[in-house]
Each structure stands twice: as C-alpha cells, then as structure tokens.
N, CA and C atoms as an extended XYZ file, in Angstrom:
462
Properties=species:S:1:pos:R:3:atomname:S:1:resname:S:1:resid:I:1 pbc="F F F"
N        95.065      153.927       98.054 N   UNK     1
C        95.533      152.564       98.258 CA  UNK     1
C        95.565      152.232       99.742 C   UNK     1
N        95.590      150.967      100.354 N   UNK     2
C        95.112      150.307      101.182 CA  UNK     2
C        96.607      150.175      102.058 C   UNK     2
N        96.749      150.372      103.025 N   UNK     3
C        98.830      150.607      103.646 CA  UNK     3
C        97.803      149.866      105.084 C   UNK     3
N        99.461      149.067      105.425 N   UNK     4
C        99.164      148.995      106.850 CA  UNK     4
C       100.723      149.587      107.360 C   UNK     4
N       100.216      150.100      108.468 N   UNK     5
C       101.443      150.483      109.488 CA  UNK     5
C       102.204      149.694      110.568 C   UNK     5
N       103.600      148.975      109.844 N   UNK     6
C       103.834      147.815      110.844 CA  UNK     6
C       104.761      148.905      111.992 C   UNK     6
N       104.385      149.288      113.168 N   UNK     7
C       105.543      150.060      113.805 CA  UNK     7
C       107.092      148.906      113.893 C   UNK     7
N       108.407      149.590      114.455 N   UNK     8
C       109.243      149.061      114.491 CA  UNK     8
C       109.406      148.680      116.154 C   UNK     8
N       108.687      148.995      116.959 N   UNK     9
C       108.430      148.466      118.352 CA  UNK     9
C       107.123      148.063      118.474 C   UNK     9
N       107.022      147.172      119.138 N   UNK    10
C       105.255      146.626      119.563 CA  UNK    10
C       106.214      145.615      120.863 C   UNK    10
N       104.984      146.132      121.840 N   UNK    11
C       104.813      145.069      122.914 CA  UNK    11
C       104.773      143.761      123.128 C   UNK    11
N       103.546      144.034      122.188 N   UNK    12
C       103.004      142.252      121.741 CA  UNK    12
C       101.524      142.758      121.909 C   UNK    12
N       101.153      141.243      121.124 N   UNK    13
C        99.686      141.575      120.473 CA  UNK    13
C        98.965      140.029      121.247 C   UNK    13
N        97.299      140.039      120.834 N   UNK    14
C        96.650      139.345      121.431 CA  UNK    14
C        95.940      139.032      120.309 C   UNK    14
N        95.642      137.387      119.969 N   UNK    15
C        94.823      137.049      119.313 CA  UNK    15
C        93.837      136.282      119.442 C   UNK    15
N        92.755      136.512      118.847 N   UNK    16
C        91.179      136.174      119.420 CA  UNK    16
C        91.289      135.477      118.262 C   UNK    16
N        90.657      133.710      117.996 N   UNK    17
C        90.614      133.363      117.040 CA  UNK    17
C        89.465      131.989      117.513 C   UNK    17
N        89.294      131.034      116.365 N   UNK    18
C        88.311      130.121      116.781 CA  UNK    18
C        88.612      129.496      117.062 C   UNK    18
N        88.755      128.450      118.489 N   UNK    19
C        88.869      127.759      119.305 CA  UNK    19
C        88.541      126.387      118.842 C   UNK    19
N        87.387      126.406      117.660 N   UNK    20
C        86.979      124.768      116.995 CA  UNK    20
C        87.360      125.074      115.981 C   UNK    20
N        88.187      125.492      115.238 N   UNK    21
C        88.816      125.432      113.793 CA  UNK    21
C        89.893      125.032      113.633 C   UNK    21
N        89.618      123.887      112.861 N   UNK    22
C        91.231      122.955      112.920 CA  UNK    22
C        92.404      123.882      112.189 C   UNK    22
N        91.829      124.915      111.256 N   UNK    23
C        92.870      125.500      110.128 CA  UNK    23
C        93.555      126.962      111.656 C   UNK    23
N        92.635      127.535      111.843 N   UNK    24
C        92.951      128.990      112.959 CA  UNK    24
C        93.614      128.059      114.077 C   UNK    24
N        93.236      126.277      114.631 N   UNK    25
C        93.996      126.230      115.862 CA  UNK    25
C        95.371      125.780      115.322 C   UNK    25
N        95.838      125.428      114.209 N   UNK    26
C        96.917      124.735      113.857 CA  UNK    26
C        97.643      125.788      113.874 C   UNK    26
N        96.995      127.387      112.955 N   UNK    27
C        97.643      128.575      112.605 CA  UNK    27
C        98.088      128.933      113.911 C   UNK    27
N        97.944      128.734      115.110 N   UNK    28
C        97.872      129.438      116.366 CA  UNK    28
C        99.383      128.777      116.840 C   UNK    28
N        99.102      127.507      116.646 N   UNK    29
C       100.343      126.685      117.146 CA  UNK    29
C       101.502      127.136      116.454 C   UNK    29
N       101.143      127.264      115.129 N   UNK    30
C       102.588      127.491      114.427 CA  UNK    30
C       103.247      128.232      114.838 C   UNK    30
N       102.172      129.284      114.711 N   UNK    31
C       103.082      130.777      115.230 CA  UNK    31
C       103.557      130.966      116.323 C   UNK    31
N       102.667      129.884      117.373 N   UNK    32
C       103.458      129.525      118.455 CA  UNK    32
C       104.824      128.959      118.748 C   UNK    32
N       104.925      128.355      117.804 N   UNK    33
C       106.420      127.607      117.667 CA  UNK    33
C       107.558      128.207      117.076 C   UNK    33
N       107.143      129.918      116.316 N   UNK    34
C       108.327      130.529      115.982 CA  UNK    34
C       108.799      131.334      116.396 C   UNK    34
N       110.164      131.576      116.454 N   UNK    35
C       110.812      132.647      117.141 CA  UNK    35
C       110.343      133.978      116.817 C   UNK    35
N       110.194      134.755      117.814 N   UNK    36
C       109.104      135.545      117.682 CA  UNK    36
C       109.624      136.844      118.032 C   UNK    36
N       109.234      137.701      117.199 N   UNK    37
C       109.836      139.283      117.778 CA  UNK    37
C       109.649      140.254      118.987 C   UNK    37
N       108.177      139.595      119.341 N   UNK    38
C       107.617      140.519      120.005 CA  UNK    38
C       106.576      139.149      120.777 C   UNK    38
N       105.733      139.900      122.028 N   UNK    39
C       105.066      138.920      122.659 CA  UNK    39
C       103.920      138.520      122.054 C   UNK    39
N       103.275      137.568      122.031 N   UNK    40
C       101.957      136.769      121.435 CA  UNK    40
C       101.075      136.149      122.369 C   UNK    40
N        99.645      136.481      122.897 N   UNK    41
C        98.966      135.750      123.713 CA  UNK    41
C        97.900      135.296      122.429 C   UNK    41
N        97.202      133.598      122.622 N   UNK    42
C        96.255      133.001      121.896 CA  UNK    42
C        95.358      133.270      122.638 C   UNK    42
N        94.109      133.799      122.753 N   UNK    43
C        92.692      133.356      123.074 CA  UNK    43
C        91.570      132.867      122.293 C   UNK    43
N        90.899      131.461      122.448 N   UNK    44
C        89.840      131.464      121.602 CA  UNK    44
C        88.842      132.154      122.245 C   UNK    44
N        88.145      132.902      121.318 N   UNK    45
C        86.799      133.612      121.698 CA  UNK    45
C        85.866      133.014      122.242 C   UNK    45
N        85.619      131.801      121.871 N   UNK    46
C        84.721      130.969      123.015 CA  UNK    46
C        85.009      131.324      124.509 C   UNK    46
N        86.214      131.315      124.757 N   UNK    47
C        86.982      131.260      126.551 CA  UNK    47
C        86.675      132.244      126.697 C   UNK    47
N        85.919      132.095      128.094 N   UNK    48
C        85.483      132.937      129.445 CA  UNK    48
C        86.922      134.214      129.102 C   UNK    48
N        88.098      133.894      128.931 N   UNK    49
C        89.038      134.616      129.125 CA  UNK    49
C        88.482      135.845      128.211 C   UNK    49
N        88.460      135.669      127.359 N   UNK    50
C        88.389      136.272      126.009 CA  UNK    50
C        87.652      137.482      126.343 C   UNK    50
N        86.141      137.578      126.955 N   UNK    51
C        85.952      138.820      127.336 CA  UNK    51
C        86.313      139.391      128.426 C   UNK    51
N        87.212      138.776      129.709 N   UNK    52
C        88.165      139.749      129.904 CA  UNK    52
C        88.825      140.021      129.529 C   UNK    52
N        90.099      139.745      129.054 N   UNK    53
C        90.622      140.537      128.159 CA  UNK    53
C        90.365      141.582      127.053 C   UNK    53
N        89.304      141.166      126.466 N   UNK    54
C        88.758      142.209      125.951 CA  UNK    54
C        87.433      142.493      125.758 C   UNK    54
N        86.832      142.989      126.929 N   UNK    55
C        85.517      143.735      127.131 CA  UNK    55
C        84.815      144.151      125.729 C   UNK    55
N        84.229      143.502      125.689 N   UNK    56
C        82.819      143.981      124.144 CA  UNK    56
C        83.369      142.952      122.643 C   UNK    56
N        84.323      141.817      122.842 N   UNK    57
C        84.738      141.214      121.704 CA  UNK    57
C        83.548      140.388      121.100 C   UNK    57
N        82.417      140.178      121.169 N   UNK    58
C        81.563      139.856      120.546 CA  UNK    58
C        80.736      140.795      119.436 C   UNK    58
N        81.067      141.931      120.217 N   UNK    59
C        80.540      142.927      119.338 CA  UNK    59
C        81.488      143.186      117.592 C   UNK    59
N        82.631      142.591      117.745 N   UNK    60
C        83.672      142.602      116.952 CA  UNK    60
C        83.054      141.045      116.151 C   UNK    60
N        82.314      140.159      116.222 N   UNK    61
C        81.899      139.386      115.339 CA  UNK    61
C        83.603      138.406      115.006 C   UNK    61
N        83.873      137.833      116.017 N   UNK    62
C        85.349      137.079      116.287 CA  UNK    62
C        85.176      135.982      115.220 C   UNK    62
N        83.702      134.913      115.227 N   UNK    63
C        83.328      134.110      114.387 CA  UNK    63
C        83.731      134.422      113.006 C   UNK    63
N        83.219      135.607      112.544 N   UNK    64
C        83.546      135.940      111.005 CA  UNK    64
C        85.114      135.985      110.709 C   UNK    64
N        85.938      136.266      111.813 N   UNK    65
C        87.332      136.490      110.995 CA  UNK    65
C        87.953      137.270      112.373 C   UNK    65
N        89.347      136.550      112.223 N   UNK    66
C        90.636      136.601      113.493 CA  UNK    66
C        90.165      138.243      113.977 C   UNK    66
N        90.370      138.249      115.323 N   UNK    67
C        90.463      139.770      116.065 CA  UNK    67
C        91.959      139.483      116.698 C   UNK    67
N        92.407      140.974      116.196 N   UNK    68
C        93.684      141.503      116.955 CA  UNK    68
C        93.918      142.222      117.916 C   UNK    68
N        94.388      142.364      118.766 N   UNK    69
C        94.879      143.679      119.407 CA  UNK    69
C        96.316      143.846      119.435 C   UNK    69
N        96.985      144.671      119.712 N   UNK    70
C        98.361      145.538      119.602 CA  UNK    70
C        98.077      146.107      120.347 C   UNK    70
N        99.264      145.990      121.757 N   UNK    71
C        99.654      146.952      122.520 CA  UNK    71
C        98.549      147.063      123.164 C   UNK    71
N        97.342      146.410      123.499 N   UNK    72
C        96.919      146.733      124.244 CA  UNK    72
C        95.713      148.143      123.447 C   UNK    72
N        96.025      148.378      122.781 N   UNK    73
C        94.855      149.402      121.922 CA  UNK    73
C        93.950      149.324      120.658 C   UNK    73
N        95.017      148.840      119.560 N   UNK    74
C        94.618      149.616      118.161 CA  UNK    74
C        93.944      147.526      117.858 C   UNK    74
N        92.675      147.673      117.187 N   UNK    75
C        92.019      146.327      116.990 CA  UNK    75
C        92.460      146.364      115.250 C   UNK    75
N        92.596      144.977      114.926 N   UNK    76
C        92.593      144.937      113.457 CA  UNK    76
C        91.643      143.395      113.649 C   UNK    76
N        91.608      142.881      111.974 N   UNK    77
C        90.926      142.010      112.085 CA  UNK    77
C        91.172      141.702      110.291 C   UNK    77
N        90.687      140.085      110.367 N   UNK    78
C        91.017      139.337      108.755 CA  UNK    78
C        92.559      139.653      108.591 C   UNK    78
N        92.675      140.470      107.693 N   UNK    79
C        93.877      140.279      107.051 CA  UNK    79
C        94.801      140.671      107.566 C   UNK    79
N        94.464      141.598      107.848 N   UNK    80
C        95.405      143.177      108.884 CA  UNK    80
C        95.881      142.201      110.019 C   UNK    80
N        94.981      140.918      111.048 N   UNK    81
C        95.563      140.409      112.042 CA  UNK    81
C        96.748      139.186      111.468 C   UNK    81
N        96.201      138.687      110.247 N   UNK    82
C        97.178      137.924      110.081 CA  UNK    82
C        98.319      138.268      109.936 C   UNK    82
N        98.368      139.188      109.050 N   UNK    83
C        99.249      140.369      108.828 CA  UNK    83
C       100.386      140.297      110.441 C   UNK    83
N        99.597      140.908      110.725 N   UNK    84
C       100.425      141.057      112.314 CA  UNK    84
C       101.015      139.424      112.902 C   UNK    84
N       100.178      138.298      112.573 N   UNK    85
C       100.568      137.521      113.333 CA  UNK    85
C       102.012      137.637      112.939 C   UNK    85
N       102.206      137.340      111.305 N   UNK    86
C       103.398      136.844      110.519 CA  UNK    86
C       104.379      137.984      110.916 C   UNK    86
N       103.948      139.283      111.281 N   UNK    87
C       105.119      140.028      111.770 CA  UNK    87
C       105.745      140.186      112.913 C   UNK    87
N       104.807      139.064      113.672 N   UNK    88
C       105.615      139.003      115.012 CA  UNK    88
C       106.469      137.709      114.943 C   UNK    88
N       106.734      136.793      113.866 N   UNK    89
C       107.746      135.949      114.028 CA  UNK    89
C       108.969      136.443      113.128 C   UNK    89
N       109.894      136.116      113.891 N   UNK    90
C       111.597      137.144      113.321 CA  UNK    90
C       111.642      136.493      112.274 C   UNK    90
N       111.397      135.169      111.536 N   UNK    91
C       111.603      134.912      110.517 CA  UNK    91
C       110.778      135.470      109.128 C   UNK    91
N       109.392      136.037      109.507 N   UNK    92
C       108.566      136.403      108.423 CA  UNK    92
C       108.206      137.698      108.431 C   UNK    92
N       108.988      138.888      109.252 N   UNK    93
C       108.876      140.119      109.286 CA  UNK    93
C       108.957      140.579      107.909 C   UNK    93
N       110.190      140.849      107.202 N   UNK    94
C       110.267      141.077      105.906 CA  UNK    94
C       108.983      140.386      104.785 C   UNK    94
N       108.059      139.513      104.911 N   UNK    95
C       106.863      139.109      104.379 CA  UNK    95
C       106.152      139.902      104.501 C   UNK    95
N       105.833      139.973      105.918 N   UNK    96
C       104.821      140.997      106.602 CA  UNK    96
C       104.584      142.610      105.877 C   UNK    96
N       105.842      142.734      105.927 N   UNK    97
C       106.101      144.151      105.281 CA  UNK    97
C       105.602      144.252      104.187 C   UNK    97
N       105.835      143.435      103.397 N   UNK    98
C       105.435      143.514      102.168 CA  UNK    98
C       103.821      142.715      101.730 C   UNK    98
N       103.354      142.217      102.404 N   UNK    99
C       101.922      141.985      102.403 CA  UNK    99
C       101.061      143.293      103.083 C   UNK    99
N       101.583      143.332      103.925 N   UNK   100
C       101.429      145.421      104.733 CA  UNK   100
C       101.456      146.074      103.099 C   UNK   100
N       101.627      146.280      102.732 N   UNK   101
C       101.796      147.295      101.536 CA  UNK   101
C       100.874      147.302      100.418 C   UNK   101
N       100.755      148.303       99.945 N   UNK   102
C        99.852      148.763       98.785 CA  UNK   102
C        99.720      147.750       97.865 C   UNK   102
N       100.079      146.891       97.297 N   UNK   103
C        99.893      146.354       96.294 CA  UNK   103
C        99.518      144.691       96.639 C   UNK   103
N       100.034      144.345       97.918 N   UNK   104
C        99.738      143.227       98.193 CA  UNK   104
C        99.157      143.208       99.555 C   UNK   104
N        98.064      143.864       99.803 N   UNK   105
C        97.453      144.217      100.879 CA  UNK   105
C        95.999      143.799      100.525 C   UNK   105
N        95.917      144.385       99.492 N   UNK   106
C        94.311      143.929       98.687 CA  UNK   106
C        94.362      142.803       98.490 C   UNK   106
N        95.276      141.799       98.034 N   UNK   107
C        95.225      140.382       97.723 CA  UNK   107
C        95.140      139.775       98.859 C   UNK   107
N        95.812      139.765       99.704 N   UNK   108
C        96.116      139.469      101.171 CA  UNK   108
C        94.400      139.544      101.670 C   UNK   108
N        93.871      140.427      101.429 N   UNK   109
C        92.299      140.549      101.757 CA  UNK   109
C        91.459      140.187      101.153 C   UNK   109
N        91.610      139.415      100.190 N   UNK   110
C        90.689      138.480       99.345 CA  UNK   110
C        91.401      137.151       99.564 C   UNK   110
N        92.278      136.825      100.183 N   UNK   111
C        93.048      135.856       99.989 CA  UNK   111
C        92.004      135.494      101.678 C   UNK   111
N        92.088      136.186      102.648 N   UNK   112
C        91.920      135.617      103.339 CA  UNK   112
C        89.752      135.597      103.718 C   UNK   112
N        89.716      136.770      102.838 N   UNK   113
C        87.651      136.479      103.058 CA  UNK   113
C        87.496      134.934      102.373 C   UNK   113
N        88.416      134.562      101.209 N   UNK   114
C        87.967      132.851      100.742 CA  UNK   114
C        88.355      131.823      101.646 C   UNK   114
N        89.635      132.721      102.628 N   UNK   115
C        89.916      131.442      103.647 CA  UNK   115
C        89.043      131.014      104.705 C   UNK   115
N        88.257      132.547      104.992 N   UNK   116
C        87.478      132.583      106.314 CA  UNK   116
C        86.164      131.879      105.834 C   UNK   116
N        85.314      132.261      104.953 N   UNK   117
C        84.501      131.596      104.284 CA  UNK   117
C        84.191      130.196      104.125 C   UNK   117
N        85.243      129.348      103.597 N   UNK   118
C        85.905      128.146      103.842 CA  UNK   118
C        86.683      127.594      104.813 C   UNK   118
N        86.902      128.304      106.296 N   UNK   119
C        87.573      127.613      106.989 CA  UNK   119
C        87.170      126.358      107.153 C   UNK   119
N        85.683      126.475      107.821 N   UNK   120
C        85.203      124.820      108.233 CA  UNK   120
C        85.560      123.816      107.598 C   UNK   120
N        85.171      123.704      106.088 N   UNK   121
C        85.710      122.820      105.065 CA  UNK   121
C        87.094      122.393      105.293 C   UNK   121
N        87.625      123.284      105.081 N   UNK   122
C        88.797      123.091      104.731 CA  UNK   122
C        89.763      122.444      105.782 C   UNK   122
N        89.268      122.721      107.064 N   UNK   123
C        89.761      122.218      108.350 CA  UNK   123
C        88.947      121.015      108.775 C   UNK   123
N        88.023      120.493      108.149 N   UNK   124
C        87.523      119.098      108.256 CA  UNK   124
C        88.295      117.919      106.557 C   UNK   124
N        88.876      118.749      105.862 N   UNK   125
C        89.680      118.086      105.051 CA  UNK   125
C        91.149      118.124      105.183 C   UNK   125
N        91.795      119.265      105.445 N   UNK   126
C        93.185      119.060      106.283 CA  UNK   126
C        93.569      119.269      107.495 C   UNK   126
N        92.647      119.593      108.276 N   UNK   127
C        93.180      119.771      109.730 CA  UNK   127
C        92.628      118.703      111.145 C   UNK   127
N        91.740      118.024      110.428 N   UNK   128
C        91.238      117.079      111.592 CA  UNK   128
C        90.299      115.840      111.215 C   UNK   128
N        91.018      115.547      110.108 N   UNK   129
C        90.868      114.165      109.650 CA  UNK   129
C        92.266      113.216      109.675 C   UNK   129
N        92.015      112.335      109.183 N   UNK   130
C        93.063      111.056      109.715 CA  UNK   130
C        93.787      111.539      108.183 C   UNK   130
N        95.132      111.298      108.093 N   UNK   131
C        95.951      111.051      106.846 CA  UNK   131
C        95.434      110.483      105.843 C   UNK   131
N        94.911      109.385      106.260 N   UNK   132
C        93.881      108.516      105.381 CA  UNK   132
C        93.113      109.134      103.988 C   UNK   132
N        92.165      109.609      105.180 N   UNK   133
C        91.045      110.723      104.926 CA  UNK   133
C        91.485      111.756      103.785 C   UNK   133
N        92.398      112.000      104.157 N   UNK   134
C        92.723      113.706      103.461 CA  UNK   134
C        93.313      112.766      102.238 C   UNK   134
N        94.157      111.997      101.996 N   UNK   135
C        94.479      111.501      100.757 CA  UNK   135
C        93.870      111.341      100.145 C   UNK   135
N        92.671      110.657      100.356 N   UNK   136
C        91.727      110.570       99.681 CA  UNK   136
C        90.568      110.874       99.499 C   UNK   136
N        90.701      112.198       99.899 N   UNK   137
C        89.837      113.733       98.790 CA  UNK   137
C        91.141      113.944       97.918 C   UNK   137
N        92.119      114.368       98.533 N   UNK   138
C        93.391      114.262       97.542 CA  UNK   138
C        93.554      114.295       95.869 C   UNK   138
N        93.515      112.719       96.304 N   UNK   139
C        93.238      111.846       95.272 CA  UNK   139
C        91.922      111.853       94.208 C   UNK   139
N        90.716      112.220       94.958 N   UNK   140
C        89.668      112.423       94.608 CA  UNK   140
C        89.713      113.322       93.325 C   UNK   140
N        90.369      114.936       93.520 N   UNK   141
C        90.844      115.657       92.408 CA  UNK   141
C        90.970      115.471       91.257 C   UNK   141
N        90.363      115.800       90.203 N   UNK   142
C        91.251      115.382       88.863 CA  UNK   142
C        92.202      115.879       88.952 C   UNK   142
N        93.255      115.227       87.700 N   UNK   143
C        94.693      115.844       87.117 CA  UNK   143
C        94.018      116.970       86.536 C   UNK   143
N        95.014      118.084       86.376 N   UNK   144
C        95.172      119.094       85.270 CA  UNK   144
C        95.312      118.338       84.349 C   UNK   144
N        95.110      119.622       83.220 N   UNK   145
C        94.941      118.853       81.860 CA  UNK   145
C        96.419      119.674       81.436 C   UNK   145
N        97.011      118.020       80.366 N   UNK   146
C        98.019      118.526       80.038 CA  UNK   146
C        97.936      119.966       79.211 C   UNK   146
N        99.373      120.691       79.377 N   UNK   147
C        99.425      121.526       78.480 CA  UNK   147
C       100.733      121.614       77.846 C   UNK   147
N       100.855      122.669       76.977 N   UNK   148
C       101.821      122.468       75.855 CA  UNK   148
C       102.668      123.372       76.356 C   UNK   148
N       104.146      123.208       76.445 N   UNK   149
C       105.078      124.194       76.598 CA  UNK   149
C       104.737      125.498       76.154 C   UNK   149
N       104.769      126.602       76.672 N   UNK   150
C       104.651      127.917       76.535 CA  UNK   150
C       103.187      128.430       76.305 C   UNK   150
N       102.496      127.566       76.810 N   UNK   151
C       101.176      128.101       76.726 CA  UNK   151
C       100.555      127.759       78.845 C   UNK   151
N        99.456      128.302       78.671 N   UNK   152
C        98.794      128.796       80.236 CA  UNK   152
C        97.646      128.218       80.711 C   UNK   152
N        96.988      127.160       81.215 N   UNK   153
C        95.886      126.881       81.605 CA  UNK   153
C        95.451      127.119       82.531 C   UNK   153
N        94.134      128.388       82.193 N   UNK   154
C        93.566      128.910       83.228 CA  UNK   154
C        92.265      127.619       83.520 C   UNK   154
C-alpha cells in the first residue's frame, strides 16, 4: 500500500505550480491566506526564479502536475504535493494525515490525475470567466433524474 510520510517538523516547502492556471493560481492564493504551520514559498515554473531555485525543474515536467520540495531536499509531485500543501495549513493538518494514508492516498491520486488533465477546462469555466459566464454552463447542466427514496443513481 501506498503511505506518505508527513514528518512532525518541516521547515517549509516550495511550490512549483502553473503560473496560467486559473484553478493552481487560485489554489496558491488560498493556501496563501491560511494560517499556516510551517513556511510556504509559490513559484510559477514559467519564472526565471523557478530554475534557481531549483536547478533541473523542467526535467521534473512542472506542466504535467504541481512540483514540491520540502526542506529544501525530498521532491514530491501530483498528489503527494498537494498533500503537503494542505498540511502546511494548521487548519487541514488532520486531513492531510489522513489523505497521507493507505487507503485514501490512492484516491487522492486519481482524484488529482482527472484534475490535472482537466485543469485548463475547468479553470476557463470557474476560475477566469465572469460570474455570468460560469452560471451559465451552470445552468447549461441537466437536472439529475429524480429518484426514489432508498434507492442510488449512479
């Protein structure tokens, strides 16, 4: 089974993410805005910064899916970084932990290859269109179809 190792000290971590993605720059802010356990630097991989800080990050394919670092050493990436983001804010540590773990670690990693896959989309329908706009794809949706008490529509 699939474990991640959240240590109980970290420095702070560095995240390489996409710089034109409305869904990764919004994600960036958030986490920016929460009280946070440990330190957090944003870089988009586009920025000049990005390969100083970390020498050879292209070779890591940043486009396909978030790059991490910790401490300055150990790289993760996709799930494992999100993973980390959510454990560096004091409010979603206990999440973290448990998305870190065997059983919801694998989901967590399919959860996020459909996100990465679909970012563009999905960030030209909720992340950088007008209110307008997004209502109406929204709206666009059909209803579910009713169903009957105690039964399941897959």
């Amino acid at each position: 089974m699939t474990t991640m190792n959240l240590p109980l000290q970290v420095k702070g971590i560095e995240v390489f993410y996409d710089g034109r993605c409305g869904m990764c720059c919004t994600f960036a802010e958030w986490i920016g805005g929460q009280e946070r356990a440990f330190a957090v630097k944003f870089v988009p991989y586009q920025a000049e910064e990005a390969e100083e800080v970390l020498p050879g990050i292209g070779a890591l394919d940043p486009a396909r899916e978030m790059v991490l670092r910790v401490d300055g050493e150990n790289i993760y990436r996709g799930a494992e970084a999100w993973v980390y983001c959510l454990y560096s804010c004091v409010s979603y540590r206990k999440l973290a932990r448990r998305l870190a773990g065997p059983r919801m670690l694998p989901v967590a990693k399919k959860v996020c290859v459909a996100l990465a896959a679909n970012r563009h989309g999905l960030s030209k329908i909720f992340f950088r269109r007008k209110d307008r706009e997004v209502r109406k794809h929204l709206h666009a949706i059909p209803d579910p179809e009713p169903y009957e008490e105690g039964t399941w529509v897959v």
